[in-house]
C-alpha positions as MATLAB code, in Angstrom:
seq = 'XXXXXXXXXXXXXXXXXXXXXXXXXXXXXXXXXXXXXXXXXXXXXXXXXXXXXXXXXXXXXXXXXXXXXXXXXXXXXXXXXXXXXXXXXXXXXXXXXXXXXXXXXXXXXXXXXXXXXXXXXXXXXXXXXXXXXXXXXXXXXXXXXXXXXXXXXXXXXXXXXXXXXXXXXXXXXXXXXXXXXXXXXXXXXXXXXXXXXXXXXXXXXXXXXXXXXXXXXXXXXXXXXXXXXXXXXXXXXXXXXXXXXXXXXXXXXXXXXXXXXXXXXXXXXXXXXXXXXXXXXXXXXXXXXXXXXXXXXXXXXXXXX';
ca = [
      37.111   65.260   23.409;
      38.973   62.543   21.412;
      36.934   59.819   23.112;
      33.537   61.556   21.784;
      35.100   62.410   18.558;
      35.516   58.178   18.084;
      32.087   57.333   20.128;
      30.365   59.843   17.670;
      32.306   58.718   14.671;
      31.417   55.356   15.612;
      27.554   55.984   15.819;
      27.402   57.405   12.741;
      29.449   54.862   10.725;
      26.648   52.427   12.552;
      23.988   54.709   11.334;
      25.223   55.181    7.956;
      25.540   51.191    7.325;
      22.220   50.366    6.736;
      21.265   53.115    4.655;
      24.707   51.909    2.311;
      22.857   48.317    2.841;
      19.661   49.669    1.408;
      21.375   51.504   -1.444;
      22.969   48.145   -2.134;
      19.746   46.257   -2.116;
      17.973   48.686   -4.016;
      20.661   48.168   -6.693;
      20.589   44.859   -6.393;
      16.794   44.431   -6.759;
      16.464   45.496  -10.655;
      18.903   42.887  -11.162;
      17.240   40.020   -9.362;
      13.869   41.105  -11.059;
      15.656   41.029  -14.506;
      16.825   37.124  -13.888;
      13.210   35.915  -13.033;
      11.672   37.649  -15.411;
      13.309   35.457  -17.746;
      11.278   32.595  -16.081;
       8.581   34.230  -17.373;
       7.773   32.685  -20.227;
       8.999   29.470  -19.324;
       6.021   29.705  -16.852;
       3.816   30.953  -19.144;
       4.253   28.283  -21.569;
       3.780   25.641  -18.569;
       0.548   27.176  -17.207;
      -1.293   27.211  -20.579;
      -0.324   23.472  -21.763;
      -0.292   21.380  -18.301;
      -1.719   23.744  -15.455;
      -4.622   25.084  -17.153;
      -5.918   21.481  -19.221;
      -5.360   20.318  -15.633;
      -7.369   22.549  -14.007;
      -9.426   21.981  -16.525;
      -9.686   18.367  -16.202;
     -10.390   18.616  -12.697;
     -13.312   21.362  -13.022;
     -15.214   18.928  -15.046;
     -14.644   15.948  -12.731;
     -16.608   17.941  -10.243;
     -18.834   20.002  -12.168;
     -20.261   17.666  -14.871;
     -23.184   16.676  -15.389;
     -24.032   18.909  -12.490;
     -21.168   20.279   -9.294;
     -20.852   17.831   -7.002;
     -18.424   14.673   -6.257;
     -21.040   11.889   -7.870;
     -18.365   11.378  -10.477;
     -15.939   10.549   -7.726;
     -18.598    8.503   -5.649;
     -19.624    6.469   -9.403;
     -15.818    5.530   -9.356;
     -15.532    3.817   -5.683;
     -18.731    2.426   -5.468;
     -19.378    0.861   -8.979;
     -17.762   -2.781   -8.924;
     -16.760   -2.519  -12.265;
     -14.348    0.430  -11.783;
     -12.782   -1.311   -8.342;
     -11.990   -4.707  -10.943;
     -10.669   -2.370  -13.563;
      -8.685   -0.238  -11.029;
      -7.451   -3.590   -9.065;
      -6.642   -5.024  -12.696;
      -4.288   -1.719  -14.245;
      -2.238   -1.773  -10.782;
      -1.951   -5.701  -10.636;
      -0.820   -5.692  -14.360;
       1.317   -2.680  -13.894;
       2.790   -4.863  -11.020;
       3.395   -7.975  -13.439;
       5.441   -5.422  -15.930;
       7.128   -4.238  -13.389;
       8.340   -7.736  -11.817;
       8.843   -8.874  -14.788;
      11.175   -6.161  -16.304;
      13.658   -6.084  -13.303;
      14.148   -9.967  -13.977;
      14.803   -9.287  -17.086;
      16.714   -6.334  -17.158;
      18.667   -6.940  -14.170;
      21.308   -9.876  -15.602;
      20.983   -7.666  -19.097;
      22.323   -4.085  -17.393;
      25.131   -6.336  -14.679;
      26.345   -8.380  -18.698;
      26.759   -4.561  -19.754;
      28.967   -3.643  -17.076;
      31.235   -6.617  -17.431;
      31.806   -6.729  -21.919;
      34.580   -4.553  -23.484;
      33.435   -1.845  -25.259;
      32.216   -2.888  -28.111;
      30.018   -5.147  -26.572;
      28.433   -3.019  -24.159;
      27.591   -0.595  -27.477;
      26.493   -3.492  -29.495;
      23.988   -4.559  -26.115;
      22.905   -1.040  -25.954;
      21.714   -0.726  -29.543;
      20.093   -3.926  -29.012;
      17.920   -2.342  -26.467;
      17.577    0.866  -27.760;
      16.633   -0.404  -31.160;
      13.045   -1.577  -29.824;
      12.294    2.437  -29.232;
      12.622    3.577  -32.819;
       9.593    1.312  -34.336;
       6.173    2.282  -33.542;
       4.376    1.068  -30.158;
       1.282    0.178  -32.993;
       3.560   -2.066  -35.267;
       5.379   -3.976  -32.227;
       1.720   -4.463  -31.599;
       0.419   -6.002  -34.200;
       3.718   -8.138  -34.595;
       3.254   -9.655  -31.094;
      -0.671  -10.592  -32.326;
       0.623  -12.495  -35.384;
       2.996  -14.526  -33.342;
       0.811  -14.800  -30.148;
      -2.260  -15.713  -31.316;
      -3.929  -19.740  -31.726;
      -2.210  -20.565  -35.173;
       0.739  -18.393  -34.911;
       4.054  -19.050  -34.870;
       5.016  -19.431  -31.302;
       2.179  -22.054  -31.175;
       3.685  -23.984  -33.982;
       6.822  -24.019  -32.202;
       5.386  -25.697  -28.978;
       3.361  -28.239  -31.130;
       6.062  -29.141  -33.359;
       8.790  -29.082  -30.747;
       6.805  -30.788  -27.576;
       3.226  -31.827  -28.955;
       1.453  -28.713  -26.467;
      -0.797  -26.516  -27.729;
      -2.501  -24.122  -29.076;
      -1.869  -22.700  -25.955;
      -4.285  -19.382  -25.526;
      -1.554  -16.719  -25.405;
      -3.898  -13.966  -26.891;
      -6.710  -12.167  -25.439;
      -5.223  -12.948  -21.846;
      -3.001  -10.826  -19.327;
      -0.064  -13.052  -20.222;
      -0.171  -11.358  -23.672;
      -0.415   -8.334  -22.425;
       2.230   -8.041  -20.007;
       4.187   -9.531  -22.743;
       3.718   -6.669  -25.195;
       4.049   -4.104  -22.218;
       6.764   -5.648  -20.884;
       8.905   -5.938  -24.359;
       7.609   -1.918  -24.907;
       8.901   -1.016  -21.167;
      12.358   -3.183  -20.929;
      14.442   -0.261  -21.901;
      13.243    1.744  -18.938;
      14.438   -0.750  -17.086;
      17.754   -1.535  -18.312;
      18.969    1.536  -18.480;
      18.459    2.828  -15.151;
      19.735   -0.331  -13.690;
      22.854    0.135  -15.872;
      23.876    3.743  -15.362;
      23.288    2.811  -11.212;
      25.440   -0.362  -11.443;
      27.957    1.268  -13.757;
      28.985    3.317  -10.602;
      29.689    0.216   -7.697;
      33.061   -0.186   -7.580;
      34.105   -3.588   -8.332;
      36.734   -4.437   -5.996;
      34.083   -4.869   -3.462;
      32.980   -8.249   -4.530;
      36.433   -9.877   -4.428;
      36.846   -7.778   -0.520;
      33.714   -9.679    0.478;
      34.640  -13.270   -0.981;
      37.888  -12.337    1.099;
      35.998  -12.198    4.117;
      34.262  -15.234    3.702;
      31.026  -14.478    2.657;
      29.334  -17.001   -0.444;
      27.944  -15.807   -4.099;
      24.189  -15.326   -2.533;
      25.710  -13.350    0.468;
      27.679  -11.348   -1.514;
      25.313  -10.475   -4.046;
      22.349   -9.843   -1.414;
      24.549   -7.684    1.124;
      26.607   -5.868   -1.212;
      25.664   -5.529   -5.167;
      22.096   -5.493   -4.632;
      21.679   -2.808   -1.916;
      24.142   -0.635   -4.227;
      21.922   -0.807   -6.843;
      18.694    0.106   -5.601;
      19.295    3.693   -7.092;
      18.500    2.107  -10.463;
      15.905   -0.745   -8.994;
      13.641    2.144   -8.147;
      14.269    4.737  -10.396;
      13.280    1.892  -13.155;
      10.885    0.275  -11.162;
       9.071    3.699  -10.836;
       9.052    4.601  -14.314;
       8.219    1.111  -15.974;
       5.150    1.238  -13.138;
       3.890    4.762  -13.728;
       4.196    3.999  -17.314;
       2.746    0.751  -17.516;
      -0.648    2.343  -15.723;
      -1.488    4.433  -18.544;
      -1.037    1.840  -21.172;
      -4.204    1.513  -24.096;
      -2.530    0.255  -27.237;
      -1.059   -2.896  -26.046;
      -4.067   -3.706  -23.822;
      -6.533   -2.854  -26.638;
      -5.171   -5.335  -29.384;
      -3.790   -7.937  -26.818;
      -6.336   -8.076  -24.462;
      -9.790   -8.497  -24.053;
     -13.227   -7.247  -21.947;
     -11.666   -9.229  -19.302;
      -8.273   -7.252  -19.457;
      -9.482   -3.479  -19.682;
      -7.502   -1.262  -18.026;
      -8.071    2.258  -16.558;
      -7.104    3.863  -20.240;
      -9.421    2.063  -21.920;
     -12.189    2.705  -19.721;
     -11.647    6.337  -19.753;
     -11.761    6.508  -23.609;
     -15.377    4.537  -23.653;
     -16.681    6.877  -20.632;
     -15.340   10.057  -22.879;
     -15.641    8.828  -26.519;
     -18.453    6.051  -26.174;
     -21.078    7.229  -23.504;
     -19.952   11.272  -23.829;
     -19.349   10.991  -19.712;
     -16.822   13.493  -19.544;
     -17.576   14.083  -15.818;
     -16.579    9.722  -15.378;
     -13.918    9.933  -17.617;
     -12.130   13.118  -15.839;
     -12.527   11.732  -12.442;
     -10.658    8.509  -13.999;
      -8.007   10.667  -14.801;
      -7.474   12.853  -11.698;
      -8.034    9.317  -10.128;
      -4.744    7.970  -11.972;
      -3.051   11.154  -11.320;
      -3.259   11.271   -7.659;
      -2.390    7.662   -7.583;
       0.602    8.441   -9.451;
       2.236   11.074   -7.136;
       1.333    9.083   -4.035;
       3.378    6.357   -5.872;
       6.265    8.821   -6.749;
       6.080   10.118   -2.417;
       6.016    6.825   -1.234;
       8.880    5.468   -2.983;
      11.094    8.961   -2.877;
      10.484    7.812    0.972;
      11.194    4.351    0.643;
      14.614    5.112   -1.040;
      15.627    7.740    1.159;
      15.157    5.872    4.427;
      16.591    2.446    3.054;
      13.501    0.742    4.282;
      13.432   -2.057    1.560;
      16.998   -3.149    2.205;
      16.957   -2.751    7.036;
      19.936   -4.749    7.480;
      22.172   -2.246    5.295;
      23.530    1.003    6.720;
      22.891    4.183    5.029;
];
């Protein structure tokens, strides 16, 4: 008798578990559907002003002037769009290069000042960002172009010149490049910030030179900032029109510029969307590729993860 009494007692505790389980779920559920409807208009607010113009943009890349992918097929087969396409990402490329070398010996002279310093070099480059993209603009064409200043310099100073500075991609990846460097810099600093500094004077202790050093140890430990700048000074520079506009010429128009004279000039919204999703894709195949790059280590083989 006792051992049924426990066997039965047993089953019916078993029994009785999941139906306390379900009673707890069931409380728990009005909860859980309380939290995420707080995500509600969050989502809301997302869907109408980025998922739906997207959507948007994308319907009329395939639908206009009539459905079909002839926007898509005007865009790979015309060799005007190939140059301009091959011209934005070889630009964007230029910017790019050019920023790191720049920014890299600004963000490692950040980490070595005092304090005051490292503030003053940080308004420096932050100061750039508070003055109009339009004004730094037009200040770079008085000093770039044939009778400018920069010009006088190099005639006065070594007998050169005028030396065509504006109206070419040199003067634009200037003015990008100048309008980007902060992207750059601070990235790069808040990654090298973080490398312990004791492990420079370890491997001089072992022997190994200034270029070894710098190659095998500080560089690999700050490719966290290299392509988290790199990334954003690239996707940014691809979607430049300002800069390129005033700068540059015919010969320098980039994919921005050529979707405001499809949309605004020749009213080929169908053109000018399928420029856009074009750029779009493009940009999230450059955001996988590199999220892959930096997770496997793949730019840097000879260093361990």
């Amino acid at each position: 008798m006792t051992d049924n009494t426990v066997t039965g007692g047993i089953a019916a505790g078993n029994a009785a578990a999941p139906g306390a389980g379900d009673g707890t779920a069931r409380r728990r559920l009005p909860r859980n559907w309380r939290t995420l409807l707080l995500l509600v208009p969050a989502f809301v607010i997302v869907s109408l002003f980025f998922l739906a113009p997207l959507i948007d943009v994308f319907i009329r890349s395939i639908t206009d002037p009539e459905p079909g992918v002839q926007n898509y097929v005007w865009l790979f087969t015309t060799d005007a769009n190939i140059a301009v396409v091959t011209r934005t990402f070889s630009t964007a490329f230029i910017v790019t290069f050019s920023c790191l070398l720049l920014a890299y010996p600004y963000a490692y002279l950040m980490t070595i000042v005092g304090d005051r310093a490292r503030n003053a070099l940080q308004l420096f480059i932050m100061m750039p960002l508070w003055t109009s993209i339009l004004v730094r603009t037009l200040a770079w064409m008085v000093l770039l172009q044939d009778t400018g200043p920069i010009n006088g310099l190099l005639a006065a100073w070594f007998g050169i010149g005028p030396i065509p500075l504006i109206r070419t991609t040199f003067g634009v990846a200037l003015g990008m490049s100048q309008v980007l460097l902060p992207f750059m810099v601070l990235p790069l600093y808040s990654s090298m910030s973080k490398i312990d500094k004791r492990l420079l004077p370890a491997a001089a202790n072992l022997g190994a030179g200034p270029i070894t050093r710098f190659f095998t140890v500080y560089l690999p430990l700050s490719r966290p900032g290299i392509f988290s700048g790199g990334v954003t000074v690239f996707i940014l520079a691809l979607g430049f029109y300002i800069i390129p506009a005033l700068l540059g010429s015919s010969k320098e128009t980039m994919i921005s510029a050529l979707i405001q004279q499809q949309i605004s000039v020749f009213l080929m919204w169908g053109q000018g969307t399928a420029l856009g999703i074009f750029l779009l894709v493009c940009t999230i195949l450059i955001l996988v590729v590199v999220s892959r790059f930096n997770k496997n280590g793949s730019l840097f083989p000879g260093v361990d993860k």
